[in-house]
Backbone as a chain_set.jsonl record, in Angstrom:
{"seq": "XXXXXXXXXXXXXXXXXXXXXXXXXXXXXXXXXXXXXXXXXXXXXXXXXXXXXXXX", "coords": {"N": [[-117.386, 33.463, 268.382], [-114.71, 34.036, 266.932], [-112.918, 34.111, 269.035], [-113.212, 30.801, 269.811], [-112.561, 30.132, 267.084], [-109.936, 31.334, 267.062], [-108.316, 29.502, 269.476], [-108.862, 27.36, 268.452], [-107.055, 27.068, 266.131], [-104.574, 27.706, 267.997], [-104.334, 25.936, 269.144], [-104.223, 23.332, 267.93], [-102.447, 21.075, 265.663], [-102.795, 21.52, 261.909], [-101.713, 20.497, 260.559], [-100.506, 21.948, 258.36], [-98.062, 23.38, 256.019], [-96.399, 25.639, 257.322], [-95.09, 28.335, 257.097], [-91.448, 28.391, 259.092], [-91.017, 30.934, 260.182], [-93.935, 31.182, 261.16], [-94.825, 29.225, 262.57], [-93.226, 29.365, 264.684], [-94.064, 32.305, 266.324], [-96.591, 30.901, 266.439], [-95.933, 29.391, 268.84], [-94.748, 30.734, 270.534], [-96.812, 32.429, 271.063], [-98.566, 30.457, 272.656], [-97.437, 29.786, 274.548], [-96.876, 32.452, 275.833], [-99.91, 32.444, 276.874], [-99.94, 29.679, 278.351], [-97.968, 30.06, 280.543], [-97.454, 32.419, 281.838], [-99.402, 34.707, 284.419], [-101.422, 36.76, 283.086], [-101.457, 36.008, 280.416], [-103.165, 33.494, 281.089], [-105.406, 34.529, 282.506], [-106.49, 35.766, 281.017], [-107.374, 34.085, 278.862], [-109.115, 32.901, 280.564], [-110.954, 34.998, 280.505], [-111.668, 34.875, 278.536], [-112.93, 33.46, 277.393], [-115.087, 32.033, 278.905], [-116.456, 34.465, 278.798], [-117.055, 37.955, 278.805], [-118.011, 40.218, 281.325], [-121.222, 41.753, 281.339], [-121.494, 45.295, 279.567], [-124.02, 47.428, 281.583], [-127.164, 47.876, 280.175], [-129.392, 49.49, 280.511]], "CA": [[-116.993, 32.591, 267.318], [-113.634, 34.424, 266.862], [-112.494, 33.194, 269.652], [-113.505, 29.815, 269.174], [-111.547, 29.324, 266.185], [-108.223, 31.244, 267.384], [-107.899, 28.762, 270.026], [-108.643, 25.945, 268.036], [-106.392, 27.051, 265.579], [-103.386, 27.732, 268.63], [-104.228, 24.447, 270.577], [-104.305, 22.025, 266.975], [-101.791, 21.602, 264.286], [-103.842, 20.626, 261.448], [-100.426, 19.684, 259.39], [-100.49, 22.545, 257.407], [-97.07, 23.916, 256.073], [-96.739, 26.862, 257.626], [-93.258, 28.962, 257.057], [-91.055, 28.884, 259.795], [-91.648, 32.229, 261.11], [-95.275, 31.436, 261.672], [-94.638, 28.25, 263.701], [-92.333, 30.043, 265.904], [-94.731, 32.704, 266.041], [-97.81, 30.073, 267.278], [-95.3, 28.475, 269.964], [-94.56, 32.14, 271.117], [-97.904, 32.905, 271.663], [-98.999, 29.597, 273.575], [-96.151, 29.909, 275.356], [-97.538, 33.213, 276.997], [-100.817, 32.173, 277.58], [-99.535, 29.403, 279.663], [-96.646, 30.393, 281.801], [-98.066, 34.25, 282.101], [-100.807, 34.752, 284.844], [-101.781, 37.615, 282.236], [-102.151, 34.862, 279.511], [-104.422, 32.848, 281.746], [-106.675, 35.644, 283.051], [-107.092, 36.568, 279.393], [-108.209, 32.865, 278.475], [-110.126, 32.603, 280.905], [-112.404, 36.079, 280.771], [-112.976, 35.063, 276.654], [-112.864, 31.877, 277.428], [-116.478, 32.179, 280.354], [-117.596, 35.736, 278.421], [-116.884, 39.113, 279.314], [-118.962, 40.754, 281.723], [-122.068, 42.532, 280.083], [-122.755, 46.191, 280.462], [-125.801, 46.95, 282.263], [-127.568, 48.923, 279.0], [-130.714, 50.373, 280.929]], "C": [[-115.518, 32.813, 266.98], [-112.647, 33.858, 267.43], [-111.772, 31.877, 270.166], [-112.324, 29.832, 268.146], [-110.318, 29.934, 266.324], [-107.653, 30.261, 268.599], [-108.071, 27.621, 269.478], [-107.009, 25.889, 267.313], [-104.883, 26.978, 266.799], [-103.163, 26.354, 269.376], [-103.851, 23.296, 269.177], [-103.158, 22.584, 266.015], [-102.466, 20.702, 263.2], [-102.741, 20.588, 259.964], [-100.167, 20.679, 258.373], [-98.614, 23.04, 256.991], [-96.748, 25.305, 256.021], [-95.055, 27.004, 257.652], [-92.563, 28.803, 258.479], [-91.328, 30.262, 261.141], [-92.437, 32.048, 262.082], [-95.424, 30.345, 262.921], [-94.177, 28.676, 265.356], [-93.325, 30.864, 266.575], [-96.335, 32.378, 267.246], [-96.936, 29.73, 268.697], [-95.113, 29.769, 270.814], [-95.917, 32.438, 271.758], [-98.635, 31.757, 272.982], [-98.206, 29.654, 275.119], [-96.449, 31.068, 276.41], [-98.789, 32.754, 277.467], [-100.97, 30.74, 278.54], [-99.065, 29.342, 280.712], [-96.983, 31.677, 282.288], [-99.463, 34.0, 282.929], [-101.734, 35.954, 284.08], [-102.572, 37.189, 281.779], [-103.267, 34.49, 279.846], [-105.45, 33.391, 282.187], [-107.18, 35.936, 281.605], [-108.031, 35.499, 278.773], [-109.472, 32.48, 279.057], [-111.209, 33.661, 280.982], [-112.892, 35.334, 279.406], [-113.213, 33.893, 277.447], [-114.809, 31.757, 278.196], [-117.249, 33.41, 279.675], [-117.252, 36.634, 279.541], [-118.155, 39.706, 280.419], [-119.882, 41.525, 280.813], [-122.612, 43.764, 280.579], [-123.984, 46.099, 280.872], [-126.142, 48.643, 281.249], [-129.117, 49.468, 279.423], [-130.727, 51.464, 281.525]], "O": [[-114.93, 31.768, 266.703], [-111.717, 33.263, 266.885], [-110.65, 31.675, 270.631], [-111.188, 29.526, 268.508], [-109.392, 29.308, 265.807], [-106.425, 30.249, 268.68], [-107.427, 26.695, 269.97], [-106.081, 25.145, 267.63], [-104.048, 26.14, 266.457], [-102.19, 25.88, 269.963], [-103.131, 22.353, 269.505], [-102.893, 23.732, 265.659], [-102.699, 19.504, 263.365], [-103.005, 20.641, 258.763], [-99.545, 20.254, 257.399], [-97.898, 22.965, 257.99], [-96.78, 26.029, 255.026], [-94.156, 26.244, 258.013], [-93.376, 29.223, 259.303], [-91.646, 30.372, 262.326], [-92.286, 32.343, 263.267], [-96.0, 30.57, 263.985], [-94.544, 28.451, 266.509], [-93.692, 30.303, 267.608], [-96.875, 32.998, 268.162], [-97.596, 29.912, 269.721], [-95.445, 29.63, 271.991], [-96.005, 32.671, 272.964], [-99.121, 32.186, 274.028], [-98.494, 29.569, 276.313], [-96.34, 30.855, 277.617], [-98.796, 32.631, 278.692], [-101.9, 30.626, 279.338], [-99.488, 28.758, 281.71], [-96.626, 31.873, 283.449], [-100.416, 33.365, 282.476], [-102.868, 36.068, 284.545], [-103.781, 37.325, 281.967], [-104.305, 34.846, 279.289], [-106.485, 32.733, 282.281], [-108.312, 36.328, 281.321], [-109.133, 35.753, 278.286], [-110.479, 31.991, 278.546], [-112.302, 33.353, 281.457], [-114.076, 35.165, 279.115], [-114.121, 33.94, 278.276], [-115.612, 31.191, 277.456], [-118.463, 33.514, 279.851], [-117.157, 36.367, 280.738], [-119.31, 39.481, 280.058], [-119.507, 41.922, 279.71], [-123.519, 43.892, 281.401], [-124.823, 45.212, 280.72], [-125.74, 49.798, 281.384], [-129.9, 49.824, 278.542], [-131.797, 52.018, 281.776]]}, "num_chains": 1, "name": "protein.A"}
């Protein structure tokens, strides 16, 4: 669910007036997780679900 709503929140601007800073801030962060094969490996493990220990 966490998740979920930090990518809504990084993918939508829902008009709010957000300071400076924080704008910069959001654009900074999108900004790695598209141009960075880091980024994208990272989106995509939450993104599909982490592997799940094996708890037996």
């Amino acid at each position: 669910m966490r998740f979920s709503w930090w990518m809504t929140d990084m993918l939508h601007d829902f008009g709010s007036d957000k300071p400076v800073f924080d704008k910069k801030m959001e654009i900074s962060e999108l900004s790695f997780f598209i141009k960075s094969d880091t980024g994208k490996k990272v989106i995509a493990e939450q993104y599909v679900g982490l592997p799940y220990e094996d708890l037996t």
